[in-house]
Each structure stands twice: as C-alpha cells, then as structure tokens.
Rosetta silent file (secondary structure, phi, psi, omega in degrees, C-alpha in Angstrom):
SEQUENCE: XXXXXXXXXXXXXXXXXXXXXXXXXXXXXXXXXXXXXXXXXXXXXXXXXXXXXXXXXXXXXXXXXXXXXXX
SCORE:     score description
SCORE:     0.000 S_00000001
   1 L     0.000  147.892 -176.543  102.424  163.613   70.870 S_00000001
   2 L  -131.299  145.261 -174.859  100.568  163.750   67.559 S_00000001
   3 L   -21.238  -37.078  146.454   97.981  161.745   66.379 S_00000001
   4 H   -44.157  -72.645 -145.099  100.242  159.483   64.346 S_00000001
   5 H   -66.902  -26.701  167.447  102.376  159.018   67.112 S_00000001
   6 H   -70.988  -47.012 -165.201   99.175  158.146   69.558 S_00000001
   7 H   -73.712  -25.593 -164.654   97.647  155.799   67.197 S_00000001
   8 H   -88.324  -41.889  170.600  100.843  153.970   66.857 S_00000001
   9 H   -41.215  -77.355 -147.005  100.992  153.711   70.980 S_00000001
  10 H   -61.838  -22.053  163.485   97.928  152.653   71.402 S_00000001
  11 H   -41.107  -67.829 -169.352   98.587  149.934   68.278 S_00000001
  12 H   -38.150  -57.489 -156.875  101.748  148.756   70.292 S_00000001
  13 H   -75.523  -59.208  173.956   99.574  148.049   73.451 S_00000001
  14 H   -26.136  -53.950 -166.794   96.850  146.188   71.827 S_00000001
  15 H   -74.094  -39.753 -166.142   99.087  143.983   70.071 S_00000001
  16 L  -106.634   44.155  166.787  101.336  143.487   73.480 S_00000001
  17 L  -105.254  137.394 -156.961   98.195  143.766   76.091 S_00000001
  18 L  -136.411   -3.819 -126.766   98.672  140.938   78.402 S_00000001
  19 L  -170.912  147.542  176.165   97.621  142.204   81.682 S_00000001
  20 L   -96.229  -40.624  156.989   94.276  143.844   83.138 S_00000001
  21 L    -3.154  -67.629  169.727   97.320  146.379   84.409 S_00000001
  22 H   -83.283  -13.798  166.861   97.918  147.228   81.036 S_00000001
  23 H   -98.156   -2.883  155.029   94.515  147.699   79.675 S_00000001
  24 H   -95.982  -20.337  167.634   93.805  149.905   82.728 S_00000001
  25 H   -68.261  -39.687  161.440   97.140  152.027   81.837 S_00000001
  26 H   -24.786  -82.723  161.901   95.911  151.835   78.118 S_00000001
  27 H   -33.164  -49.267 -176.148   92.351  153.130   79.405 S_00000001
  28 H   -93.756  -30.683 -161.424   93.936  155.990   82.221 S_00000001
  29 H  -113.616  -65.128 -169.147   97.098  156.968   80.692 S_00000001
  30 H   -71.072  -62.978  161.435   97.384  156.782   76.982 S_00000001
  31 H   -19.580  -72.710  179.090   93.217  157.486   76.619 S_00000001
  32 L    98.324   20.844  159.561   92.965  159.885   78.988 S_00000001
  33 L   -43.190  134.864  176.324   89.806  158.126   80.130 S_00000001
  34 L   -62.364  159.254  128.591   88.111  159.017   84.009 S_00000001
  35 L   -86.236  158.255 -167.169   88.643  156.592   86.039 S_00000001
  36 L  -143.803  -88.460 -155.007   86.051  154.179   87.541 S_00000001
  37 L    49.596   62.607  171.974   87.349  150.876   88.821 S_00000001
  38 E  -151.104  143.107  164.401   84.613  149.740   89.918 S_00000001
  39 E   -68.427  126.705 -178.442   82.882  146.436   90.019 S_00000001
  40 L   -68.145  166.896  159.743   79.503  145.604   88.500 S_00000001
  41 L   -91.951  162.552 -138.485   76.747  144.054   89.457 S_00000001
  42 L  -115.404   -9.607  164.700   76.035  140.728   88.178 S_00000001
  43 L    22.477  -92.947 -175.465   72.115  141.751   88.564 S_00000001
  44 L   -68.773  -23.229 -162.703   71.070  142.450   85.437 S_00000001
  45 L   -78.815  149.036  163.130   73.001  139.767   83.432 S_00000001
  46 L   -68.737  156.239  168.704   70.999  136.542   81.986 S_00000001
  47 H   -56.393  -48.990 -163.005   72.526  133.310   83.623 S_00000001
  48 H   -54.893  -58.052  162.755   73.855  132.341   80.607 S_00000001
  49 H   -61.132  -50.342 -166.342   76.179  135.383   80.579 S_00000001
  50 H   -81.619   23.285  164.328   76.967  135.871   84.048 S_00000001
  51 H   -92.925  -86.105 -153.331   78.110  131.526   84.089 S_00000001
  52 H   -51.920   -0.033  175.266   80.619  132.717   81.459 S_00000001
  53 L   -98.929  139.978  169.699   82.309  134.876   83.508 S_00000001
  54 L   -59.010  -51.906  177.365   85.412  134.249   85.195 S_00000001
  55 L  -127.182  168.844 -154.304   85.621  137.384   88.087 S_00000001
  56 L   -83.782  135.166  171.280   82.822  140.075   88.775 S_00000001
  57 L   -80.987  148.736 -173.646   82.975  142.259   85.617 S_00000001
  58 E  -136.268  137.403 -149.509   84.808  145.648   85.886 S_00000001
  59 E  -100.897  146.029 -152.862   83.917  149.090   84.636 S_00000001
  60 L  -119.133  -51.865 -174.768   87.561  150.401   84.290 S_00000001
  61 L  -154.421  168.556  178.814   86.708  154.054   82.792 S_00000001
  62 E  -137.309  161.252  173.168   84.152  156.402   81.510 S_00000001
  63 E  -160.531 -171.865  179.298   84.531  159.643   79.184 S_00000001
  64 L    81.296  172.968  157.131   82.738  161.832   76.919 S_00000001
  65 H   -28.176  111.861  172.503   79.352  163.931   77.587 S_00000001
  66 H    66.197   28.433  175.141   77.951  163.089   81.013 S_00000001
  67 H    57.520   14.395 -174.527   80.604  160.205   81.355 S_00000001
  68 L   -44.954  -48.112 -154.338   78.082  158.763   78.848 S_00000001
  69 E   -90.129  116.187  173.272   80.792  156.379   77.204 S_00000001
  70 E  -121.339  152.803  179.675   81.855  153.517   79.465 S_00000001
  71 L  -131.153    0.000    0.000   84.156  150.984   79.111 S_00000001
C-alpha cells in the first residue's frame, strides 16, 4: 500500500470511527501499533478529570523507541 493510499485509509476511518472496535483496528491493523489493551489506573488523575470519565481509561497501543509513544 503506498503512502497515499494509507493516508487515505486511515482518513476514511477517522471520518467513519464509531466504535472503540474500530479505533482499536485503526490503532493494530492499519498503524501497525503493539498492542496493549490495558486499563489504567485512575491513581494519578485529579478528581476533576477522573469525574469526567465515563469507563476506566484504556491504553490501546504503544510504538516507537522503547514503546515510548502511547496511545
């Protein structure tokens, strides 16, 4: 696939992501991101953020040097 043709996926899915499904296929399959799937802890967070959350926040994939980049 060439770099047009990826940036144009990955366009499509943004505009049509609907689904925590599809933003972890986004993230595993078209990225090419590690997987993680794993839930955080709510620890660290100020109240103020971790009241605004709906569900336990979830670290979906990491890449780069040392898995440095997470998302």
């Amino acid at each position: 696939m060439s770099v047009l043709e990826l940036q144009q996926s990955v366009l499509n899915s943004l505009q049509n992501l609907k689904s925590l499904d599809a933003l972890k296929k986004l993230f595993w399959s078209q990225l090419n991101y590690e997987r993680v799937n794993k839930e955080l802890s709510r620890r660290k967070m100020t109240d103020v953020v971790a009241n605004e959350l709906i569900d336990e926040p979830l670290l979906l994939a990491s890449g780069g040097t040392d898995n440095a980049f997470l998302s």
